[in-house]
C-alpha positions, 0 to 999 in steps of 0.5 A: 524606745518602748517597743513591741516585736512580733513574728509573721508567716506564711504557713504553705511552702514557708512555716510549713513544708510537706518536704521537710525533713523534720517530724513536725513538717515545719521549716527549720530554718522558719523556727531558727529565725524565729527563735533568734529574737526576742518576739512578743508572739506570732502571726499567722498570715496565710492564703489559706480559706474554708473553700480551698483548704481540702485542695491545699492539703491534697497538694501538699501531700501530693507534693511530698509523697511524690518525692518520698516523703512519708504520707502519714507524717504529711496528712497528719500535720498539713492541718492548719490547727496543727501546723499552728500548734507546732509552731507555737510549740517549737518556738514557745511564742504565744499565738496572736491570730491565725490570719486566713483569705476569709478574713476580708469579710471580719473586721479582726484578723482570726475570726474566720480561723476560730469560727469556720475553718478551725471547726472544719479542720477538727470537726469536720464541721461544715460553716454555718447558715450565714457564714461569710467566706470566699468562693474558690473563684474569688480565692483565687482572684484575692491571693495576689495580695497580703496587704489586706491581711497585713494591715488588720494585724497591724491594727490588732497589734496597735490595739493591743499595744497602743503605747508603744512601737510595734514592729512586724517581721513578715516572711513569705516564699512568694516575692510577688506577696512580699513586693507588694507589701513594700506599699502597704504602710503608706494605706490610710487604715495602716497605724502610725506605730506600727512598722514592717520588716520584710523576709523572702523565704525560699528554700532554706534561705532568708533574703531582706526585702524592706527594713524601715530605717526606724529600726535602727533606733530600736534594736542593734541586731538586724537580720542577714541578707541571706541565711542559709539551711543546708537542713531545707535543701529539699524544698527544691525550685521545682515544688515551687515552680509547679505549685498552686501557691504561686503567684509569680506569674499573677501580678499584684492587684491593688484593687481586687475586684468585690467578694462572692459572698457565700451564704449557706 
């Protein structure tokens, strides 16, 4: 069976951490899984947004700074252009599309990436007259879900590989986002040919949380239940605990209520 297998993460508390021990600030147990299959590119699929990246990244540097990581190395890879590129440049897998919260206003996932947040992240470049994304209230009211933003890079996939049988491995640390995607390929927008893998993330170790049986037509080497990375130690329970990120205590909403459209 022809198929095409692509890799997909979360950026904050999983690709990316501000406790890392690593120069680059990304996971290593994130690039190890990602370097042990053969995969035909990346995803990136993070709640980040044009309204909030600049509290995103004050908390990461808080966060990291707090328990003595270096400040510098922190500020100088929290970027979500640059946390892209080392990844792509410790992994070596092509970049498909940089899936961000400002997504639900664009039909392809990235567009909001390319067109609004990338520019500010390089150029400090405000959004134009007319740019769609959401206000920092309604960021927050649509970041108990990914199913949103799974489902376009579901349908990116099947667009560039129409022929074939698609699979997405998804790792997040929130178990909260990767539970509610356990329902995602059952909406009506989601491919026939397209199937998810589902990976919590937390703390160096990596945990199933939904394989489709398909895959064992396909491939005879599957994920561990649980990997452990002494190297990740560090990403303790309690940066969790006290982050803005998490959504355990938030319960999933299916049907968010409807976007503030920004227009400036």
């Amino acid at each position: 069976m022809a198929f095409a297998r692509f890799f997909v993460t979360d950026y904050d508390f999983c690709a990316f951490s501000a406790t890392s021990e690593r120069d680059d600030k990304l996971s290593q147990a994130i690039i190890d899984k990602a370097k042990s299959q053969h995969y035909d590119g990346f995803y990136a699929c993070t709640h980040r947004s044009y309204s909030d990246i600049d509290l995103v990244r004050r908390y990461a540097l808080r966060a990291g700074t707090k328990l003595g990581f270096d400040k510098k190395a922190i500020q100088d890879n929290s970027s979500t252009y640059k946390i892209t590129a080392n990844f792509e440049n410790a992994t070596r897998l092509p970049l498909m599309a940089v899936s961000t919260l400002d997504d639900i206003y664009y039909p392809t996932p990235g567009t909001a990436y390319t067109a609004i947040l990338e520019p500010y992240e390089k150029e400090a470049k405000k959004a134009e007259r007319g740019a769609e994304y959401l206000s920092k209230l309604n960021v927050l009211r649509h970041s108990t879900s990914k199913n949103y933003q799974l489902t376009q890079i579901a349908r990116h996939a099947a667009e560039n590989y129409p022929k074939v049988t698609v699979i997405l491995d998804y790792f997040d640390d929130f178990e909260t986002l990767c539970n509610s995607a356990k329902t995602v390929m059952q909406g009506k927008k989601w491919p026939g040919n397209v199937y998810l893998n589902i990976y919590h993330y937390e703390n160096g170790n990596i945990k199933t949380i939904q394989e489709p049986d398909v895959f064992f037509d396909v491939e005879e080497e599957f994920f561990s239940d649980t990997v452990s990375h002494d190297s990740d130690a560090e990403e303790t329970s309690v940066l969790r605990r006290n982050s803005i990120f998490a959504g355990s205590s938030r319960p999933p909403s299916p049907k968010p209520p409807a976007p503030e459209i920004l227009r400036l």
